[in-house]
C-alpha positions in Angstrom: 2.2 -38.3 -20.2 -1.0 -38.2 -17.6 -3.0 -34.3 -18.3 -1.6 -33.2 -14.8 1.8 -33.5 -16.0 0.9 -31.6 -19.5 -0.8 -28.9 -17.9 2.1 -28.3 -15.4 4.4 -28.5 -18.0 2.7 -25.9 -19.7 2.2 -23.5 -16.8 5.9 -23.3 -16.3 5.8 -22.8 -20.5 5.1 -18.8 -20.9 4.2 -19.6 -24.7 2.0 -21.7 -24.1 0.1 -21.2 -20.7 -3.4 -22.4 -19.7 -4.4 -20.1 -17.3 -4.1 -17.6 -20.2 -6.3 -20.1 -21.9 -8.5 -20.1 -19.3 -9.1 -17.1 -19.0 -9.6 -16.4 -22.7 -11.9 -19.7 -23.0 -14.0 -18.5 -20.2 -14.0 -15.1 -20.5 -13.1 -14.1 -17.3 -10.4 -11.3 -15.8 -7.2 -12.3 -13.9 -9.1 -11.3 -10.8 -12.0 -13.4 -11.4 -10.2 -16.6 -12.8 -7.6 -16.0 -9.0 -11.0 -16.0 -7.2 -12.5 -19.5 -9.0 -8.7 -20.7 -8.1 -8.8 -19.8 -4.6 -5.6 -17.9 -5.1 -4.8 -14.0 -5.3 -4.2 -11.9 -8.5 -0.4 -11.1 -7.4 0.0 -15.8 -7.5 -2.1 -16.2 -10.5 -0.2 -13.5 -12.2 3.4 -15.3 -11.6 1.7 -18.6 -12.6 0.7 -17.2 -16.1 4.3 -15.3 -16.7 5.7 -19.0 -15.5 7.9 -17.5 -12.9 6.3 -19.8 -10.1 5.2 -23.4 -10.3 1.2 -23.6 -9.4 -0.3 -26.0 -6.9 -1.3 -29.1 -7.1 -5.1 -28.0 -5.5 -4.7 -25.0 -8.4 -4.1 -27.2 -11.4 -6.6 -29.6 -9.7 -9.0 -26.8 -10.2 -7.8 -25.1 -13.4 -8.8 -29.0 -14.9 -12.2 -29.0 -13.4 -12.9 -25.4 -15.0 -12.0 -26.1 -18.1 -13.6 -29.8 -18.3 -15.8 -30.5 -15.2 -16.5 -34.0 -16.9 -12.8 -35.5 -16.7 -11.3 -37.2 -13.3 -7.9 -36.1 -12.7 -5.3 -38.0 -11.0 -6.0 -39.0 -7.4 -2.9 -36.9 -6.2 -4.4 -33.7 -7.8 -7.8 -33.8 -6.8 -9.4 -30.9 -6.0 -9.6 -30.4 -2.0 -13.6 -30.7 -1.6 -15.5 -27.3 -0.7 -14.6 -27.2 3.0 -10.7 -25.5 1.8 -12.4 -23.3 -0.2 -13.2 -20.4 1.8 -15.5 -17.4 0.2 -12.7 -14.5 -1.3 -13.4 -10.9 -1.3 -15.5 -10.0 -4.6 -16.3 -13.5 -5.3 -19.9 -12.9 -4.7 -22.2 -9.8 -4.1 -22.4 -8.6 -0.8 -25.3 -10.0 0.7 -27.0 -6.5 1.9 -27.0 -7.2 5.8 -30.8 -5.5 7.3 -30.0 -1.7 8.2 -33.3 -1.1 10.0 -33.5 -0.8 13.7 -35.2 -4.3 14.9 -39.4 -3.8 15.8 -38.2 -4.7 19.6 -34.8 -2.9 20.6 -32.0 -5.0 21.6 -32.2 -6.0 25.4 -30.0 -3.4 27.2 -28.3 -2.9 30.6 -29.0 0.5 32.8 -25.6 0.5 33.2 -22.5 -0.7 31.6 -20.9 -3.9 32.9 -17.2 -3.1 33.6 -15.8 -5.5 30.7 -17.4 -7.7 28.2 -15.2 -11.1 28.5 -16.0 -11.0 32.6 -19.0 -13.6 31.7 -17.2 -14.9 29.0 -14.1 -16.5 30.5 -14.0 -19.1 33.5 -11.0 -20.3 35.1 -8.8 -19.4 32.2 -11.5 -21.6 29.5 -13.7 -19.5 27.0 -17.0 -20.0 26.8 -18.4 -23.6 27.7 -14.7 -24.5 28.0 -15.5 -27.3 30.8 -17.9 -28.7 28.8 -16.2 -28.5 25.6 -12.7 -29.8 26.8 -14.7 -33.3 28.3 -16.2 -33.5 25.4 -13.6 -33.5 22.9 -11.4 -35.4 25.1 -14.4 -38.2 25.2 -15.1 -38.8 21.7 -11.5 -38.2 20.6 -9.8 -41.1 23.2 -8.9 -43.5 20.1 -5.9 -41.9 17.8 -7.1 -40.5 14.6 -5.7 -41.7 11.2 -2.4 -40.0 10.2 0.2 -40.1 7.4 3.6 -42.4 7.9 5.6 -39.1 5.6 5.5 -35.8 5.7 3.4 -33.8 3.0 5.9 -32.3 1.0 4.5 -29.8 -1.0 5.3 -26.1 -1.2 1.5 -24.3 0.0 0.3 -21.1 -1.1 -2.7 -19.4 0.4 -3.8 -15.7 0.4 -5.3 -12.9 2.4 -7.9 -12.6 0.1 -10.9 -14.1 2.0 -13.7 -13.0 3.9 -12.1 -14.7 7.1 -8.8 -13.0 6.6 -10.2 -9.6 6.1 -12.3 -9.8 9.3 -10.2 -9.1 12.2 -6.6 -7.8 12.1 -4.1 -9.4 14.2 0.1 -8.8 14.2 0.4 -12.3 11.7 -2.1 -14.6 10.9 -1.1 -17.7 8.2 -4.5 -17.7 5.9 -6.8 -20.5 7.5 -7.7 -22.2 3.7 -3.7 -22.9 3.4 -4.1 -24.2 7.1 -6.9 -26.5 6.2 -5.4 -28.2 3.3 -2.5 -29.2 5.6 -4.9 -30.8 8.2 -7.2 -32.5 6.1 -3.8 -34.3 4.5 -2.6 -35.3 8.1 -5.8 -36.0 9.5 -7.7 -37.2 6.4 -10.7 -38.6 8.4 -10.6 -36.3 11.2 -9.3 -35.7 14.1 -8.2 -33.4 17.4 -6.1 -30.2 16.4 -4.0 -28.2 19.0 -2.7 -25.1 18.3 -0.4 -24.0 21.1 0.7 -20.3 20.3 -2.9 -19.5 18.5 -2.7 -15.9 18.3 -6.2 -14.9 16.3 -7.3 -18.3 16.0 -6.9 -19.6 12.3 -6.0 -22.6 13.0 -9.7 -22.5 14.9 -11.4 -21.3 11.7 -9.7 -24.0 9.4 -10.3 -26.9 11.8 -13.8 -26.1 12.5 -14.6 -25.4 8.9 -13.6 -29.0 8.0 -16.0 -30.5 10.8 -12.6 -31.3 13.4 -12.3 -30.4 16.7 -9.8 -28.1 17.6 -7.7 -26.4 21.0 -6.3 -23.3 20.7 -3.9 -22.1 23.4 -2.7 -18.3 23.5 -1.4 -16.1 26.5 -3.0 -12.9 25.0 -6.0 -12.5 26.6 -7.1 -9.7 23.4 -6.0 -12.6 21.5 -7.8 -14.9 22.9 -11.0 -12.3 22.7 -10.4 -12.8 19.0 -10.1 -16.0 18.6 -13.2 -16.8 21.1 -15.3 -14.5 18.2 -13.6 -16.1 15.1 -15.1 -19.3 16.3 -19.0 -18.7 17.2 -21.6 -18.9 15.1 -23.4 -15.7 14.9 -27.3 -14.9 14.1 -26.2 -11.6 11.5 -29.9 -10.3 11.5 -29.3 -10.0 15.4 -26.0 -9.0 15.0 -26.3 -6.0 12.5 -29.3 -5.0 14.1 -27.6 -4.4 17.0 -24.9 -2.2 15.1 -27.5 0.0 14.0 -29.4 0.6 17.1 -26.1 1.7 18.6 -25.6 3.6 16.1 -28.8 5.7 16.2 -28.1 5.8 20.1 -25.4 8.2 18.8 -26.6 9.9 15.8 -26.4 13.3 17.7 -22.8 12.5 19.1 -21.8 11.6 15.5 -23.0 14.8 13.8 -21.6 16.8 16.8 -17.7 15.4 16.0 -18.0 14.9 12.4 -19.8 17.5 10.7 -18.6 20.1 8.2 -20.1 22.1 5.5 -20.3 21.4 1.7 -18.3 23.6 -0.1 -19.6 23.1 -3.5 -23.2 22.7 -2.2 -23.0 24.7 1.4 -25.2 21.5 2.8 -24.3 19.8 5.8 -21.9 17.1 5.3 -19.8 14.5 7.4 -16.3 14.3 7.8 -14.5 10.8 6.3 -11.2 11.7 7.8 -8.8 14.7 8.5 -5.1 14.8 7.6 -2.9 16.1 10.5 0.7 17.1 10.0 3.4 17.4 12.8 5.1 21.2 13.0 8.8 20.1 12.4 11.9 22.6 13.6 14.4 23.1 10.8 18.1 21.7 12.2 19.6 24.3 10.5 18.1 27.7 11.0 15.7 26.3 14.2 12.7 27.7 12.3 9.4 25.7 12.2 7.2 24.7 9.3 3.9 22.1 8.4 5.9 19.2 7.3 2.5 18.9 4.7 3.3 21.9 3.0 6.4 21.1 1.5 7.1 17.3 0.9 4.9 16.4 -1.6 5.7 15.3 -4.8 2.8 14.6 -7.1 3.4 11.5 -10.0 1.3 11.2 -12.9 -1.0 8.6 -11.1 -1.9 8.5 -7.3 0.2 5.4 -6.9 3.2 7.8 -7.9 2.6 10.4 -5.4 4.8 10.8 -2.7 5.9 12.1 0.7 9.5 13.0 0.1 12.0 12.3 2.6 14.4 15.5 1.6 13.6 18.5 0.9 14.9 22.1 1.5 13.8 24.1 4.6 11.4 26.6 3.8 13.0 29.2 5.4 16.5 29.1 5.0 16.7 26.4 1.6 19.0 24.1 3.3 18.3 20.4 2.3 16.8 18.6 5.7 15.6 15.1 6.1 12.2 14.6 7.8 13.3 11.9 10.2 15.8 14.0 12.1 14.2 17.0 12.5 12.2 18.3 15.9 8.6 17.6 16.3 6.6 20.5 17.5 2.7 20.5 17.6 0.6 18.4 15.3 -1.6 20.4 13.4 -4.9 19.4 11.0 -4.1 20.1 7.2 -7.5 19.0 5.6 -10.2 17.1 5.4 -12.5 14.7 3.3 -16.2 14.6 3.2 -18.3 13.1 0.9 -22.0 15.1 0.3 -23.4 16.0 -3.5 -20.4 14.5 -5.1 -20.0 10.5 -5.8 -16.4 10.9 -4.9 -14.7 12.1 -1.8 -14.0 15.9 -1.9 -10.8 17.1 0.0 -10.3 20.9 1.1 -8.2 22.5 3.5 -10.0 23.0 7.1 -12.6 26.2 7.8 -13.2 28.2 10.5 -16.2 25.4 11.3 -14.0 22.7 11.4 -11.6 24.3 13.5 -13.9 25.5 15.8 -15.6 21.6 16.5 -12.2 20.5 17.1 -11.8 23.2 19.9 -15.1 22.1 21.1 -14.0 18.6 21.3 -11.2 19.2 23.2 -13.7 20.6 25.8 -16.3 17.8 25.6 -13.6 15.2 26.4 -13.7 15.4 30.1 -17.4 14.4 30.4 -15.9 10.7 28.8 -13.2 10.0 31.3 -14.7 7.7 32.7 -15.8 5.8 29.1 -11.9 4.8 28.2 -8.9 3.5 29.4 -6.0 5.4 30.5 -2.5 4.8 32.0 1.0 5.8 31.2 2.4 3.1 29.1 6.0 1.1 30.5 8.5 0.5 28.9 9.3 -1.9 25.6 10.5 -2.4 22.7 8.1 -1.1 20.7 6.5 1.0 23.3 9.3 3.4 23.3 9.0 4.8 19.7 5.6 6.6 20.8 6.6 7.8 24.0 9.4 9.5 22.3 6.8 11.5 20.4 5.0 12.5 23.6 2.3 9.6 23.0 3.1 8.1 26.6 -0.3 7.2 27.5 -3.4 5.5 26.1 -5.5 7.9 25.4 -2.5 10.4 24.2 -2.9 7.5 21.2 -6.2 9.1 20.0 -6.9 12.6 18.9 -9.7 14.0 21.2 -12.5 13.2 19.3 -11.9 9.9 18.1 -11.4 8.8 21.8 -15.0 10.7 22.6 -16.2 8.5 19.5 -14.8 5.1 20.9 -15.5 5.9 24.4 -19.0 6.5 23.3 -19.1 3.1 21.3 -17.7 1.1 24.1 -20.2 2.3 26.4 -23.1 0.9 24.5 -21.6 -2.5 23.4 -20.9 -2.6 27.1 -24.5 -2.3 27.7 -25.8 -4.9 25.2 -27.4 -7.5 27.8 -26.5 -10.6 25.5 -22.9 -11.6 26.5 -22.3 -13.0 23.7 -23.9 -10.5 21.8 -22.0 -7.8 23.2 -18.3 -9.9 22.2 -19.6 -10.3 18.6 -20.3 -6.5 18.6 -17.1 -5.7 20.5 -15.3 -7.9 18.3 -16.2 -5.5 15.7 -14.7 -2.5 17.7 -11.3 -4.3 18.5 -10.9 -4.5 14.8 -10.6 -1.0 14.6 -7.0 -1.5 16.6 -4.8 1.6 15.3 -6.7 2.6 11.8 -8.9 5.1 14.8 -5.3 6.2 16.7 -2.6 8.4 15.6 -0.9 6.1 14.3 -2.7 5.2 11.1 -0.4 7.0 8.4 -2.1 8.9 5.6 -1.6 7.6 2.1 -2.6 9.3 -1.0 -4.3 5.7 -2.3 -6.6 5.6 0.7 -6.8 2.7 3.1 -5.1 2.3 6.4 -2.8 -0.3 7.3 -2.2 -2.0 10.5 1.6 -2.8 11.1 3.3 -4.9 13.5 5.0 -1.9 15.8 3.8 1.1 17.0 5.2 4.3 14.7 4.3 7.9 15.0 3.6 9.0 11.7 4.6 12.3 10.9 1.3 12.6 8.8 -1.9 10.5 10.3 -5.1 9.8 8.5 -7.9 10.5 11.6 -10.5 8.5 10.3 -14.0 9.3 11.0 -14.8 6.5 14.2 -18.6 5.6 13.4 -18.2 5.2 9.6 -14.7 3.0 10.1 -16.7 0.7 12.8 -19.7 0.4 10.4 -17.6 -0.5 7.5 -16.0 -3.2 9.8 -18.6 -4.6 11.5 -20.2 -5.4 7.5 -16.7 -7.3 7.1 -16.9 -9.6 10.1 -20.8 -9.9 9.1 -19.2 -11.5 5.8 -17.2 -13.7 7.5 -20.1 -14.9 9.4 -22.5 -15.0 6.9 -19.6 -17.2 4.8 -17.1 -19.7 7.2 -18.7 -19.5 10.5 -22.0 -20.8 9.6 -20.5 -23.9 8.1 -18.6 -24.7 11.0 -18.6 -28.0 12.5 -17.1 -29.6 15.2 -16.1 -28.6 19.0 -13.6 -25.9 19.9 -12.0 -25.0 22.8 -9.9 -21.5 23.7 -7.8 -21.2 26.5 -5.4 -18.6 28.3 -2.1 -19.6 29.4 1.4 -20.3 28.7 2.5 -22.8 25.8 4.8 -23.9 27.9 2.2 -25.6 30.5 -0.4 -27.6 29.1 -1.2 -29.2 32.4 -5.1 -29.2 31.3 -4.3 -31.7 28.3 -3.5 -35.4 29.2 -0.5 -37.2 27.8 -1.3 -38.5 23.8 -4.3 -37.1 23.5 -4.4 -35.0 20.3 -3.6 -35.8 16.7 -2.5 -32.8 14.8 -0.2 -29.6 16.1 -0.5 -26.7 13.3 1.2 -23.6 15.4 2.5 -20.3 14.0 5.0 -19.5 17.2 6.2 -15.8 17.8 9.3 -15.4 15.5 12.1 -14.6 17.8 12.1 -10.9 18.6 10.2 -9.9 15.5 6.9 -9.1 16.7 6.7 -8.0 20.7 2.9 -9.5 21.0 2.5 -8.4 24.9 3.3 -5.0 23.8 1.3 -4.7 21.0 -1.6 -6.2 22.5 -1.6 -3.4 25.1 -4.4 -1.7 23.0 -6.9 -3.8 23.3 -6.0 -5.3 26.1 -6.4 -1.6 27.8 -10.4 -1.7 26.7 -10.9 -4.9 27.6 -9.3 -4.7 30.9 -7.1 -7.7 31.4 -3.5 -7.7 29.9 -1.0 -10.5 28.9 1.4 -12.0 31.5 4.6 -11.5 29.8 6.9 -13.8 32.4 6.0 -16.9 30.2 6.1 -14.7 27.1 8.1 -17.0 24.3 10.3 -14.0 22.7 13.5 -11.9 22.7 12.9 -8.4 24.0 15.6 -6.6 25.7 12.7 -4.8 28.0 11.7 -8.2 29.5 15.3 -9.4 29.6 15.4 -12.3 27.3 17.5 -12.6 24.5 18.3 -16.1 22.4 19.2 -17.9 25.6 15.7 -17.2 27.4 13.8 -17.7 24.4 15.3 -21.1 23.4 14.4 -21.9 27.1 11.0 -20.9 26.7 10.7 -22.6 23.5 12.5 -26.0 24.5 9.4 -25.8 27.3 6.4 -25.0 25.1 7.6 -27.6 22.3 8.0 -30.5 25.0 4.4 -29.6 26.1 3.6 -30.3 22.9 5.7 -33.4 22.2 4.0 -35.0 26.0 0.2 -34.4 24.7 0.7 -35.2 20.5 0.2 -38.8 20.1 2.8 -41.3 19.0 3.5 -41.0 15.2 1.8 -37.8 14.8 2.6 -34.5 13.3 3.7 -30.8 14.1 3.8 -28.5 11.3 5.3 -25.6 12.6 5.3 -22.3 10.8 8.3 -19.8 11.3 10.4 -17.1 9.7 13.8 -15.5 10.8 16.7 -14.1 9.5 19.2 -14.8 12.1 21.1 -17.6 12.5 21.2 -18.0 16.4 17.2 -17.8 16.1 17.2 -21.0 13.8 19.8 -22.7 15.6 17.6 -21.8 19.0 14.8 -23.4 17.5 16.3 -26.1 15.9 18.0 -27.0 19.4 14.4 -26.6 20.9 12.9 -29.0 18.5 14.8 -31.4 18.7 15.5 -31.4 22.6 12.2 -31.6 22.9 12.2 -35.0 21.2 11.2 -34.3 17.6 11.9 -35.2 14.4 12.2 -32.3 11.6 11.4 -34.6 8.6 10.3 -32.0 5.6 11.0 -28.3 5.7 9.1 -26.2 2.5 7.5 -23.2 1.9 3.9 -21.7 3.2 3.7 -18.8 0.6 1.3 -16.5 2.5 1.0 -14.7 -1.1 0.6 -11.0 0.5 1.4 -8.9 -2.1 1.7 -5.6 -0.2 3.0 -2.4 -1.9 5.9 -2.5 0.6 6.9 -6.2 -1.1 6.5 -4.7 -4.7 8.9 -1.8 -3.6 10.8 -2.8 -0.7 14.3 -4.6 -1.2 14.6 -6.0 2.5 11.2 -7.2 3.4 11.7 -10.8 5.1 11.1 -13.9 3.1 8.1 -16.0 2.4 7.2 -18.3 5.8 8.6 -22.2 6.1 6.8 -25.1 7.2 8.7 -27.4 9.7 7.1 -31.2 9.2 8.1 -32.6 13.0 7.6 -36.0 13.8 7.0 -37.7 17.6 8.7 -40.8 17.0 9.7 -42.0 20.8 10.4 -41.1 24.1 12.1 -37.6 23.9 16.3 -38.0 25.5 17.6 -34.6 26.9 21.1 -35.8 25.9 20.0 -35.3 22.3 23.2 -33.5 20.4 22.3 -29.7 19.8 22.3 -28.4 15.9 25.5 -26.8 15.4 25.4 -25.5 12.1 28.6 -26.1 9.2 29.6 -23.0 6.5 26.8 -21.5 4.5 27.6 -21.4 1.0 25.7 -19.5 -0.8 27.4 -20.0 -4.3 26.4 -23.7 -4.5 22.8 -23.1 -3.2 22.9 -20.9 -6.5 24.3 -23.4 -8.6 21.3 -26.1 -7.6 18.5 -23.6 -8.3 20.0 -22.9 -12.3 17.3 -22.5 -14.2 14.6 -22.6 -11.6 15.3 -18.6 -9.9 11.7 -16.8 -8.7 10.8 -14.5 -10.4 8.7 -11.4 -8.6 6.9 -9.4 -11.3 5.5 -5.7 -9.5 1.7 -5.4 -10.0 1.5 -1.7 -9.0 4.1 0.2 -9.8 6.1 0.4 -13.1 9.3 -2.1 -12.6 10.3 -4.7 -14.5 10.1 -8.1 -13.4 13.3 -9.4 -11.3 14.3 -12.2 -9.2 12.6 -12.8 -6.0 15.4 -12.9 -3.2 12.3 -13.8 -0.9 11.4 -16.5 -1.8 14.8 -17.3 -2.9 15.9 -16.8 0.3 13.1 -18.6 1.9 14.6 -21.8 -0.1 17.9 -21.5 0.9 17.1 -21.4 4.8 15.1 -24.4 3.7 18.4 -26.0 2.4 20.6 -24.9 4.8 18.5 -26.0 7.9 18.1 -29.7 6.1 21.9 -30.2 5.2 23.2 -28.7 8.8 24.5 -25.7 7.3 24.7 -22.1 8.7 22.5 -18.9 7.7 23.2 -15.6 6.8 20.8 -12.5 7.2 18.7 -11.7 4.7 19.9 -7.9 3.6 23.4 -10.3 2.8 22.1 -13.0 1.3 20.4 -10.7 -1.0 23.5 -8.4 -1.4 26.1 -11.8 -2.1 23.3 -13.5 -3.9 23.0 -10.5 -6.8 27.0 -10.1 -6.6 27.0 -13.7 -7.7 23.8 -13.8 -10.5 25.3 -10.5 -11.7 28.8 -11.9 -12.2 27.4 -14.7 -14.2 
């Protein structure tokens, strides 16, 4: 038996596992041992329990850890450095230069009305001309390619530099995108990513020296992307975060100071906790929902917001989500001053008396932000139920002072590019600065993929948020940009006209499409789109949304069109490696039938475990499953009489019976469960099955529900 197969044997072993080995022979802590692995704590945990089979690049690297000196088989070597992308806390943060530069940064009088005005031309970011007849020059000959599909199951994490950077609605992490390219396009090649969304695709390609095209109808999207790409000079960079940052040091006290109460100094505001006034449906009497639905746990993990509780005034039992709002009021605040820690107290007569000042100070701004009522959509109405029906209604007053007064100055930063690096660090603020980042006792803000009115916010303090951000895209310069190689090329328009591309003409397509009706991308775009200044052209849009008008029908349409784009300019006997996730059985059949009318081959479905490890997963029983990887082939000439997939009886029972003795298991990291079977994954595997054998799927809340009725009875 060859040491690869030992040591997987073992890992699957619980008794007798060598990551625990590993660990104990190096000395090293789960979360240092996942870093060296490339891989997060929550994977490297379920490796060492032997609830999950590790990778083949994980055992590869497990081997050279433990005994640099011995060669492994030539199916498990290590991928070389290029997949290896630089994971939070795997080095000390290289301390970035906080002094103001001896010559200021080169600055306009006056603002220029958007920053991507000199950065986009005729739809092409950048030197897109230049770049496009470049890539298109050197590239002419078809690049080497594989005759089968890979067939391994991939997992990559968030965990990375790159990932943390910029958010965005999905993004699959770019080192799990690069090891699939460098094994279709082992010496290189031309990557097109059709729906590119942030870009990742971008960030593996150029990180492995290949040239890449990224398409995306978001122009915010594209924004991103166009930033994940560049190379950036961080000295310059970070110097120019702190000189706008000392252009409004007197702003910055004058919206977020308080006073010390243990020390009576001057201190500044972290954040302030607001809490809606809700109307009891019982008696009609109002009350601070913050006063009376907590529930404290003996760690902060543990505490909660309760959902029922009885009304303070008349003790009848009401739930939260039902009852009126009223006015949203401030409940208390954090500052940080003589203490290490953050110190939280309810308001003072100071702090309610600057945010009564604010309210005042807002109108000299107007001009500094966007502002217009929103329209309609899907997830567009949820806000404008709760009165938020405009853009700046999204921000309290003095956070929209604060970002106005940001804006301004990156506005002014004479560099173009300069000022989209700098702004790039702004749009990453997205809704952790708006109303709707929901207060958790843990700390942190998370950015979801709809718009919800919380009915307790977290109003962070603007200029420390942006400086803590702009630090985190620093990293990710500092680490994967400045190793990029290659040419890339970003580009705004629809998937479903690639008119600029000529016939055969690229070698890889690696695209994460929008997922039915599960994320409304023009809609939650509208953000940063409304600072920016140019917004998405839904007609084209690739989605179900019932504000648009589309449903399956449309979006099977839209997607047949994309994916034939696609099909015309891939070259013969090349790859798409599409990357989806759905729950519903009409969207899989849609794009199945799209697919395959658009002349593809599916040869391969498996899994691209995206390892998130959220709280919600640990404690959430419906949270979708893990993302699969179509493996399409362009084998000939595409045939619009080609037979559309129409799907036999699921049977759930049998799926069961062929994973005996193989069931996920999902252990919970954070809060205190015992370990259980992973229906996501699970389910994840039986779509796999099901779409490979012709067979039909059910949702996922009754897969779940028939799936534990069946392990249960056994």
């Amino acid at each position: 038996m060859s040491m690869p197969e030992v040591i997987t044997r073992r890992a699957l072993d619980p008794s007798s596992n060598p990551f625990a080995e590993a660990r104990e022979r190096l000395n090293l802590s789960h979360k240092e041992l996942a870093e060296k692995l490339n891989s997060s704590f929550y994977t490297l945990m379920r490796w060492e329990r032997g609830d999950q089979a590790p990778t083949a690049d994980a055992l590869a690297r497990l081997m050279n850890l433990l005994d640099p000196s011995k060669q492994v088989d030539e199916h498990l070597q290590a991928e070389p450095r290029d997949v290896f992308f630089a994971s939070t806390g795997a080095r000390t943060r290289e301390k970035l230069d906080r002094s103001l530069p001896d010559q200021p940064i080169p600055m306009l009088d006056q603002p220029r009305e958007t920053i991507i005005g000199d950065l986009v031309d005729d739809d092409l970011w950048g030197d897109g001309d230049l770049a496009l007849a470049d890539i298109l020059s050197r590239c002419d000959a078809p690049a080497i390619t594989r005759d089968t599909p890979f067939s391994e199951e991939v997992s990559a994490g968030k965990n990375t530099y790159t990932y943390d950077a910029h958010t965005y609605h999905t993004k699959v992490p770019p080192q799990g995108i690069a090891r699939i390219i460098s094994k279709y396009l082992p010496e290189g090649g031309v990557v097109l990513d059709p729906f590119a969304g942030s870009g990742m695709t971008g960030v593996a390609a150029k990180y492995l020296g290949y040239d890449v095209i990224l398409n995306e109808l978001s122009p915010a999207a594209c924004f991103i992307a166009h930033n994940f790409l560049k190379k950036v000079d961080t000295q310059e960079y970070s110097q120019t975060v702190n000189q706008i940052l000392e252009n409004l040091t007197e702003l910055r006290a004058k919206l977020y100071s308080t006073d010390c109460r243990e020390c009576g100094a001057n201190a500044e505001l972290q954040f302030t906790v607001w809490s809606y006034e809700l109307e009891c449906n019982h008696c009609h009497e109002e009350f601070v929902l913050w006063d009376h639905c907590r529930k404290y746990g003996k760690t902060v993990r543990e505490h909660k917001l309760l959902r029922k509780f009885p009304c303070p005034h008349c003790g009848n039992e009401v739930n939260k989500s039902y009852l009126k709002r009223r006015d949203a009021v401030p409940v208390f605040v954090g500052y940080k001053c003589c203490s290490k820690k953050i110190m939280e107290h309810e308001l003072n007569d100071m702090d309610r008396q600057r945010i009564s000042d604010v309210g005042e100070l807002l109108d000299s701004f107007r001009d500094g932000f966007p502002n217009f009522e929103l329209p309609d959509g899907v997830n567009l109405n949820q806000p404008k139920r709760h009165g938020l029906d405009s853009i700046e209604k999204f921000y309290t007053p003095r956070n929209l002072i604060a970002c106005a007064a940001i804006w301004k100055e990156i506005r002014r930063i004479e560099n173009p590019d300069l000022a989209a690096a700098v702004g790039f660090a702004f749009t990453s603020l997205y809704q952790r600065v708006t109303r709707l980042s929901e207060y958790r006792f843990w700390g942190g803000s998370g950015n979801t993929a709809n718009f919800n009115v919380p009915q307790i916010s977290n109003e962070s303090n603007v200029f420390i948020t942006f400086e803590r951000k702009a630090k985190s895209i620093a990293d990710h310069f500092l680490t994967t940009a400045s190793s990029y190689g290659g040419r890339s090329l970003v580009r705004t328009g629809s998937a479903s006209d690639l008119s600029f591309l000529p016939e055969n003409s690229v070698d890889l397509i690696f695209t994460d499409p929008p997922f039915g009706g599960n994320i409304n991308y023009s809609e939650m775009n509208i953000l940063w789109e409304s600072w920016l200044g140019k917004f998405t052209d839904a007609t084209s849009e690739a989605i179900m949304n019932r504000s648009q008008g589309k449903g399956v029908d449309e979006y099977q349409k839209l997607m047949t069109e994309s994916l034939s784009e696609a099909y015309r300019v891939l070259r013969p006997g090349h790859w798409m490696v599409l990357v989806f996730m759905n729950s519903s059985e009409k969207v899989w059949t849609a794009l199945r039938n799209s697919i395959e009318s658009a002349g593809f081959s599916i040869e391969e479905i498996n899994i691209f475990d995206k390892q998130h490890g959220t709280f919600k997963q640990f404690v959430s029983d419906n949270t979708a499953g893990a993302d699969l990887m179509l493996h399409c082939k362009k084998l000939g000439a595409p045939t619009n009489a080609r037979k559309l997939y129409q799907p036999k009886i699921s049977d759930i029972a049998s799926f069961l019976e062929s994973c005996e003795g193989s069931l996920p298991i999902l252990p919970f990291l954070h809060v205190q469960r015992e370990a259980e079977i992973d229906y996501r994954t699970l389910y994840s595997r039986y779509i796999a099955k099901s779409l490979d054998e012709d067979l039909s799927i059910v949702s996922f809340a009754s897969f779940r529900a028939e799936a534990a009725r069946i392990l249960e009875s056994r």
